[in-house]
N, C-alpha and C positions, 0 to 999 in steps of 0.2 A: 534460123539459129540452130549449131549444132548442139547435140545432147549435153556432153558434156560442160557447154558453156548455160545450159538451163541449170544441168543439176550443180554447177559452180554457184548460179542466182540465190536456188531456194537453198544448199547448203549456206549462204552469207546471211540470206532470212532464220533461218533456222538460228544462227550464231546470235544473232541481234536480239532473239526472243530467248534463248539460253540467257544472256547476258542480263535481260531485267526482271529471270529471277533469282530471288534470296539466294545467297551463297550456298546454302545446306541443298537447295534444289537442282543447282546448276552442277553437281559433280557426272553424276548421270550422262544427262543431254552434252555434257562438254567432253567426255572422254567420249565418249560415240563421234563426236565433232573431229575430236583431234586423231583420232583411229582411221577414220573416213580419210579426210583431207589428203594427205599424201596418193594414197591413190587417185584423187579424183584429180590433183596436181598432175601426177606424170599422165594422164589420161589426156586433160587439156595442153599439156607438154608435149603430145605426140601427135596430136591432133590440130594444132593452133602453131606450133613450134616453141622452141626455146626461150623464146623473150616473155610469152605469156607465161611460160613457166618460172620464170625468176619474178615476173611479176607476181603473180601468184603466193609463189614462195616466200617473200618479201611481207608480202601479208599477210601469210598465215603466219608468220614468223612473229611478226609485231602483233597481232590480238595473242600471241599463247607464247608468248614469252614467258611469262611467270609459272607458268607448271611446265614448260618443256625445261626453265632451269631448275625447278625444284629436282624432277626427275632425273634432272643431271646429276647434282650434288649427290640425291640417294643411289647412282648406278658407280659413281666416285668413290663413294662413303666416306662423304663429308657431312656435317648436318645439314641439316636442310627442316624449315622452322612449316607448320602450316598457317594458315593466315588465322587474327583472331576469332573469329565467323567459325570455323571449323574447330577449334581446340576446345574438348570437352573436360 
């Protein structure tokens, strides 16, 4: 198996054990997540070809939906709400 498709494995393990914890703890482990990802996307993109990379991108797209739009609305400047979990 090539590298890239190992460090694709334990990045999605990684993501799954981000994801069940508390919302206060997952800010952390999930912006490293979503930092990472695109390059380790065009990495298997260049190495595997194009279809894994829309595959790929497809799904990182669907688990980080909601903070890649938040980040949208704030780069827009439109509001953009945090979840209740966060809002002190």
């Amino acid at each position: 198996m090539s590298p890239p498709l190992v460090l694709g494995c334990l990045w999605v393990l990684a993501a799954a054990v981000t994801a069940m914890l508390p919302m206060r703890r997952q800010m952390v482990p999930g912006l490293t997540l979503l930092i990472v990802a695109p390059v380790l996307l065009v990495w298997i993109g260049l190495v595997h070809g194009w279809l894994w990379l829309a595959i790929g991108l497809f799904a990182f797209l669907s688990m980080f939906r909601n903070p890649l739009l938040y980040f949208l609305r704030r780069a827009l400047g439109r509001p953009a709400r945090l979840p209740k979990e966060l809002e002190k």
